[in-house]
VMD Tcl script that draws the C-alpha trace (Angstrom):
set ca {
  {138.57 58.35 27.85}
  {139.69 57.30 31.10}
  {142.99 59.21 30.99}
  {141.01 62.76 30.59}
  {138.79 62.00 33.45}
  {141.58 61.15 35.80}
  {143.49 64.15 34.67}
  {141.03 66.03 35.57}
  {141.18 66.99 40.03}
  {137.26 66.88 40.55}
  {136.36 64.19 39.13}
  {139.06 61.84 40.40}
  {137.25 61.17 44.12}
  {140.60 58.87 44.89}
  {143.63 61.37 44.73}
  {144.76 63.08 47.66}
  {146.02 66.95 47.84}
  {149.43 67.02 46.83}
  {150.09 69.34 49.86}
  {149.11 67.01 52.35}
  {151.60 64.11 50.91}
  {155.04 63.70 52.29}
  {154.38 65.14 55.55}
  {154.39 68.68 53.87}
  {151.72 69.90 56.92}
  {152.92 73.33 57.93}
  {153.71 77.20 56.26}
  {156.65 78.70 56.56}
  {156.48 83.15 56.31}
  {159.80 84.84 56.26}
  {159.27 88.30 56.60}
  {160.96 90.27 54.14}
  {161.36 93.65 55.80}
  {163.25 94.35 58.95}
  {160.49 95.47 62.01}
  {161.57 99.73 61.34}
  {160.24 99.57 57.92}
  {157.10 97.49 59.52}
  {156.73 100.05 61.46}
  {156.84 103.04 59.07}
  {154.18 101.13 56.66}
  {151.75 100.73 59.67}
  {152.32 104.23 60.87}
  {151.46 105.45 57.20}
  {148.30 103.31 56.74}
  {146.91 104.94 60.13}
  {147.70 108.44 59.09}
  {146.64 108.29 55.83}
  {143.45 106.30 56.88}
  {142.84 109.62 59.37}
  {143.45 111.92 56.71}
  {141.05 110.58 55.12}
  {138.31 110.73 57.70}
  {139.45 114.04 57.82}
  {138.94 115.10 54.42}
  {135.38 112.88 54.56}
  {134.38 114.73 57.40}
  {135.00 118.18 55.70}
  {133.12 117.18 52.38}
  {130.63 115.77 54.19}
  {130.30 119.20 56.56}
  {130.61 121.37 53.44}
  {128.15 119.37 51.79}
  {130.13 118.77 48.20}
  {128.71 116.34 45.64}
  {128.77 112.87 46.67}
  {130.26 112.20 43.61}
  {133.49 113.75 44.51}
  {134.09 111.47 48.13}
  {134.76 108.94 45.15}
  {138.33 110.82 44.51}
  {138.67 109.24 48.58}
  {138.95 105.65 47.22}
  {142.68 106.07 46.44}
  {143.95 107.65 49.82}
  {141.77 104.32 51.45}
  {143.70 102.46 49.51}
  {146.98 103.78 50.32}
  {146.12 103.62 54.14}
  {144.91 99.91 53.47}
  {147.92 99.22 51.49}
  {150.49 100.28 54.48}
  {148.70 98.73 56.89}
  {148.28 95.09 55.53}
  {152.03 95.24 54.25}
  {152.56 95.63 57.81}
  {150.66 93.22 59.07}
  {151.37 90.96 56.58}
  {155.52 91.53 56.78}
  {155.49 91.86 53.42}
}
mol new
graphics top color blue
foreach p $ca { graphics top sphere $p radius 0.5 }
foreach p [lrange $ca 0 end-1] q [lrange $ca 1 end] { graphics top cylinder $p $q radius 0.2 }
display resetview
């Protein structure tokens, strides 16, 4: 019985985090694209993102279903994509 309850990481109060052991303290990120493409994902994200006000702006002034701003949620999320890529140097 007292091999499943110190298998188990809650309930053993005495271990330590396996990160912290062995003077494994910091992160290392190595960005994996080269600071052009960076560039050409963040520029994306910010004109998508405004083509997408855009196209709010003109349902919104037409006044079109709400319903139908819902077909938005995939340009945000190509805007939001391109910009955290960039951001994130991934």
């Amino acid at each position: 019985m007292t091999s499943i309850v110190s298998s188990v990481y809650f309930l053993d109060l005495k271990r330590t985090d396996p990160s912290q052991e062995k003077g494994d303290t910091g992160e290392i990120c190595i960005a994996n694209i080269n600071p052009t493409e960076r560039k050409k994902r963040f520029r994306f994200g910010i004109q998508a993102f405004i083509l997408t006000l855009a196209v709010l702006g003109v349902m919104i002034a037409l006044d079109l279903n709400p319903l139908w701003r819902l077909t938005l949620l995939f340009l945000f999320w190509a805007s939001a994509s391109g910009y955290f890529q960039a951001r994130d140097k991934t």
